[in-house]
C-alpha positions as CSV (number, residue, x, y, z in Angstrom):
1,X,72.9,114.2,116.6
2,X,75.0,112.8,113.7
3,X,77.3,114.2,111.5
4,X,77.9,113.5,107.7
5,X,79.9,114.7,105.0
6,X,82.0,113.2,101.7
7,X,84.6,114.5,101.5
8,X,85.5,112.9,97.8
9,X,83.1,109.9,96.3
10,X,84.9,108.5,93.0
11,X,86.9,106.5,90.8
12,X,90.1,109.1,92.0
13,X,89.5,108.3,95.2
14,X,86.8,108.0,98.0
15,X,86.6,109.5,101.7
16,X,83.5,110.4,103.9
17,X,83.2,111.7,107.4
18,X,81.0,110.1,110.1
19,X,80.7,111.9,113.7
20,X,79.1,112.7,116.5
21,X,80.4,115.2,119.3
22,X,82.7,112.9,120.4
23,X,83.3,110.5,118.1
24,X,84.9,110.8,114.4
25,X,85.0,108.2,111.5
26,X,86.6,108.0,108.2
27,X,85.4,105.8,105.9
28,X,88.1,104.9,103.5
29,X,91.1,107.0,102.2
30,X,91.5,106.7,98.8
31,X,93.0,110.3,98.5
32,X,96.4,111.8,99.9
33,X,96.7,112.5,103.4
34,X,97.2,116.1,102.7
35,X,93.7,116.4,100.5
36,X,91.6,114.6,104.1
37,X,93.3,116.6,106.8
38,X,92.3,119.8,104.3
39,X,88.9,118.5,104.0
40,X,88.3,118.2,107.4
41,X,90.1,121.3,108.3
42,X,87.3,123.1,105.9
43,X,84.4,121.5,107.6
44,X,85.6,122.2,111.0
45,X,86.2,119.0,112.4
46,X,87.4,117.7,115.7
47,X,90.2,116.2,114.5
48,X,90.9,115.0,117.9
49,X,87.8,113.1,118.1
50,X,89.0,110.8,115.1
51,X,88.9,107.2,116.2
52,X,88.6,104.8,113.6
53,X,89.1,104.2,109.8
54,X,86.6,101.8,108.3
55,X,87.9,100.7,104.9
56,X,85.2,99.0,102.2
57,X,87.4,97.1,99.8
58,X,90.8,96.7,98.5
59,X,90.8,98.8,95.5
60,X,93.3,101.7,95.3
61,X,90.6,104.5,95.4
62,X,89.8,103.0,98.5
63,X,92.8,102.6,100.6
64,X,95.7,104.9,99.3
65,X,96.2,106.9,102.4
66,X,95.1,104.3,105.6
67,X,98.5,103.6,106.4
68,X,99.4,107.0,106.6
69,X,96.0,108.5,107.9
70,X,96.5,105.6,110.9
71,X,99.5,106.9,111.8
72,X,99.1,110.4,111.4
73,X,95.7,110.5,113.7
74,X,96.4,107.2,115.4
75,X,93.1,106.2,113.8
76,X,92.2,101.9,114.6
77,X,92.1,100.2,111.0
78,X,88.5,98.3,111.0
79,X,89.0,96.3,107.6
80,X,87.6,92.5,106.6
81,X,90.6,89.7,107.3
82,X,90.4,89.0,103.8
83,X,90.6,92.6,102.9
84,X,93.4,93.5,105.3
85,X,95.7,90.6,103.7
86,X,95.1,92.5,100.2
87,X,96.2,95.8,101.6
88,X,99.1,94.6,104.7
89,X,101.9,95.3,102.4
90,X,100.8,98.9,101.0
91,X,100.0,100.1,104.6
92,X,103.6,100.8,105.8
93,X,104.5,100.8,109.6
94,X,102.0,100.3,111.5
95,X,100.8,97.7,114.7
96,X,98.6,95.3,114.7
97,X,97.4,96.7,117.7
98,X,95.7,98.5,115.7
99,X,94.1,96.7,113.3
100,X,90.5,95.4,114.1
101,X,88.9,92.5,112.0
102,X,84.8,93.2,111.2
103,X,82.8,90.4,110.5
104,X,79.6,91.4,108.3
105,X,76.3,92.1,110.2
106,X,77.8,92.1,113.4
107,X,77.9,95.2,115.1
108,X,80.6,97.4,116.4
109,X,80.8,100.1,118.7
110,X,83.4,102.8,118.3
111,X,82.9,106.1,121.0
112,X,79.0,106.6,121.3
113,X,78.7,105.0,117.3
114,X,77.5,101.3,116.2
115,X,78.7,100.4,113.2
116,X,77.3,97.9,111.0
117,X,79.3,96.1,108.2
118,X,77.5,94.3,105.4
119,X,78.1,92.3,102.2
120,X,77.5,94.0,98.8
121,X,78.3,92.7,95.1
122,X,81.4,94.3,93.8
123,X,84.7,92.7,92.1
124,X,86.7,92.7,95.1
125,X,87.7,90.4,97.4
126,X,85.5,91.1,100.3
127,X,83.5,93.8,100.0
128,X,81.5,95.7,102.5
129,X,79.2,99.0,103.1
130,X,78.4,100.3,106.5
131,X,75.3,101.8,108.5
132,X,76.6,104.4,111.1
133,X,73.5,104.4,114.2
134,X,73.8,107.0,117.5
135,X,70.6,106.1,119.5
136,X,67.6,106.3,116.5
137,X,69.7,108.0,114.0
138,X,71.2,106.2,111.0
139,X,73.7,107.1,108.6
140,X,74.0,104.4,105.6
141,X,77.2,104.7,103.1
142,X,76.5,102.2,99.6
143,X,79.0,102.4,97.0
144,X,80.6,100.3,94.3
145,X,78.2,97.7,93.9
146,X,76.5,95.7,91.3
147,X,72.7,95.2,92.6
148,X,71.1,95.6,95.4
149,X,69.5,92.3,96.6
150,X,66.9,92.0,99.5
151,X,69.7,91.8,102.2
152,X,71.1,94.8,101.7
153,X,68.0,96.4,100.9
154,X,67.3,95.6,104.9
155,X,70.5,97.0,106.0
156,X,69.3,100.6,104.4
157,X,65.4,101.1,106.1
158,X,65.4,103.1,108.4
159,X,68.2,105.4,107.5
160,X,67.7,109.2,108.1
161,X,70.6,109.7,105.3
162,X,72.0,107.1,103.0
163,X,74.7,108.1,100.3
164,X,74.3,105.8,97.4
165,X,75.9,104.6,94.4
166,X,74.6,106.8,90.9
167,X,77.2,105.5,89.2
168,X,76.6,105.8,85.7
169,X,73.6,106.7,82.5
170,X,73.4,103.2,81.1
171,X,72.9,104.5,77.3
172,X,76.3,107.0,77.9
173,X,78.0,104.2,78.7
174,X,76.9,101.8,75.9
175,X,77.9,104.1,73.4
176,X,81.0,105.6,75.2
177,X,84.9,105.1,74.8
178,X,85.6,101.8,77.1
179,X,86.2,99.1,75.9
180,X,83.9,96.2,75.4
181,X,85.1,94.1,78.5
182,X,84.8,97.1,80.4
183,X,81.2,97.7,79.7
184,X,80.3,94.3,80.7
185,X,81.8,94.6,84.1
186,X,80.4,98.0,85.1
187,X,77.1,96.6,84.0
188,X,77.5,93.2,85.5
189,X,75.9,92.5,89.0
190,X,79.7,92.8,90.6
191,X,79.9,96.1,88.6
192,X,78.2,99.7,89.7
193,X,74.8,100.5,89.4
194,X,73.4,103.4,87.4
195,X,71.0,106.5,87.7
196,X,68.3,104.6,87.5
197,X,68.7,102.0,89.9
198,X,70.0,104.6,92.1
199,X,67.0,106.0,92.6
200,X,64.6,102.8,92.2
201,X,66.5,101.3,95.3
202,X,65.5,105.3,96.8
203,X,62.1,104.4,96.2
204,X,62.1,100.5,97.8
205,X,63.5,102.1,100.8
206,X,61.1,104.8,101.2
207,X,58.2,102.3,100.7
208,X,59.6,100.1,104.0
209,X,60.1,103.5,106.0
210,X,59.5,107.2,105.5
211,X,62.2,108.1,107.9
212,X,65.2,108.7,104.7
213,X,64.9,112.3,104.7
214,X,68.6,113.0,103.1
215,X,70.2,111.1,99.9
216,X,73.5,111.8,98.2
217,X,74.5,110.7,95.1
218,X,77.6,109.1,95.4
219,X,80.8,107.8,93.4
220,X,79.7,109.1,89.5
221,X,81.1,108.4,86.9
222,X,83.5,111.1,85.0
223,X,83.2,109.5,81.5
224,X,79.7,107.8,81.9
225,X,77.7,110.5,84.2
226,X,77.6,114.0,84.7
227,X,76.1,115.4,88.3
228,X,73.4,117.1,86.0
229,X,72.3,114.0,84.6
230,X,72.7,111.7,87.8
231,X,70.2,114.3,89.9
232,X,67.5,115.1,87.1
233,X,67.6,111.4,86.5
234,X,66.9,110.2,90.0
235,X,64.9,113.6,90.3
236,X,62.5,112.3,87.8
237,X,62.1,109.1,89.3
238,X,61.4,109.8,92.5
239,X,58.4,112.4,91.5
240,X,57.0,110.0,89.4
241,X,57.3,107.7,92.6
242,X,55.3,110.1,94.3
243,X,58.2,111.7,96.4
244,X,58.1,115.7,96.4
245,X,62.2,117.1,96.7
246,X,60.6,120.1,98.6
247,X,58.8,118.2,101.3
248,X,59.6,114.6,101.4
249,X,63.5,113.8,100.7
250,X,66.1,116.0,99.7
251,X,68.7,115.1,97.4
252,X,72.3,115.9,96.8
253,X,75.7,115.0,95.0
254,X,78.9,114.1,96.5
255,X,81.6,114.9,94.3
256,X,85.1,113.7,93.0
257,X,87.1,116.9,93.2
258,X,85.7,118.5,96.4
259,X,84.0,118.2,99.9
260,X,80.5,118.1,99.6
261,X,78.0,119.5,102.4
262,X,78.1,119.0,105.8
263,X,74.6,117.3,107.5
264,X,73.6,117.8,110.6
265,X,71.1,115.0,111.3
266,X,68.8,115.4,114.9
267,X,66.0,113.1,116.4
């Protein structure tokens, strides 16, 4: 079995849990350490089964806490070269011992977990997402990104749960408060991607491979989203895709403010 659970997804910071019975993974630490040790504490984790820290890009809602959260659980930093030269100097004292450089689409195994990093469209410096496999379960984690091309697309079939990007309502944002230059980057291909392309990439997915059972929506907008409007969105698009919520896929929100449930996924 697999374990899943996000324990923040946002723009004020991003963490989610990865594990099986022996083996824990955090994927990134853009919250204090305090908030992540509470957030495991309330879902019962092994915190002495925590292994590794994968982070995705450089931006602060990202990486506030991986210095501290390496230290404090003795977690190995798994982190791009180009990446890891962004973030050295906000890390504090650590070794290099352990730091670990990923190369995208190659494999790594941490405990009884393979880890996949691969490329995605975001304005960072090297950005990455990850598909978490035990045996024939898979576990895919997509956020901050801009499209999804046909190469990612690959890296997400197969997945029994894949938390993805619902970042914003196109026509909120068009008419919101940011400014112009704003707009254009959220919307640009090294932007986010919204409700609707949230769950169109659902539906491309689920026409390679009927295995996705599980989708969370992932890193929503505060100003340009709401969680009611993200799910009834995608909701409405996947029925009229021909997906049934009740029998086919279920779907969820991760949130900014709070942990969000905690799946269980079994062969």
């Amino acid at each position: 079995m697999i374990y899943f659970c996000s324990l923040a997804s946002g723009s004020s910071g991003n963490c989610q849990y990865i594990a099986t019975s022996t083996t824990g993974i955090l994927l990134d630490a853009g919250l204090s350490g305090k908030y992540i040790q509470n957030g495991l504490n309330h879902i019962d984790a092994e915190i002495s089964n925590l292994k590794a820290l994968f982070i995705t890009h450089e931006h602060s809602d990202h990486i506030k806490s991986a210095g501290i959260l390496m230290r404090k659980f003795g977690l190995t930093l798994y982190i791009t070269k180009a990446t890891f030269e962004k973030i050295e100097v906000k890390l504090g004292k650590f070794s290099m011992d352990k730091v670990v450089f990923i190369e995208k689409e190659k494999d790594i195994t941490v405990g009884d977990i393979v880890v996949r990093p691969f490329s995605i469209s975001h304005d960072a410096t090297d950005p990455v997402a990850y598909a978490f496999k035990k045996n024939d379960l898979k576990v895919s984690v997509v956020t901050d990104l801009g499209h999804v091309p046909l190469d990612l697309l690959s890296n997400l079939i197969d997945s029994n749960l894949i938390m993805l990007e619902s970042n914003h309502d196109v026509e909120m944002l068009k008419s919101g408060p940011y400014p112009y230059v704003l707009k254009q980057r959220i919307l640009s291909t090294k932007g986010h991607i919204s409700n609707e392309v949230c769950a169109e990439t659902i539906l491309r997915v689920r026409s390679y491979s009927d295995r996705l059972g599980h989708v969370i929506l992932g890193h929503l907008s505060k100003d340009n989203n709401t969680p009611e409007l993200a799910y009834e969105t995608v909701k409405s698009i996947l029925e009229e895709g021909g997906l049934n919520l009740d029998d086919d896929i279920s779907l969820d929100l991760a949130y900014r403010d709070r942990v969000g449930r905690l799946y269980r996924i079994e062969d």
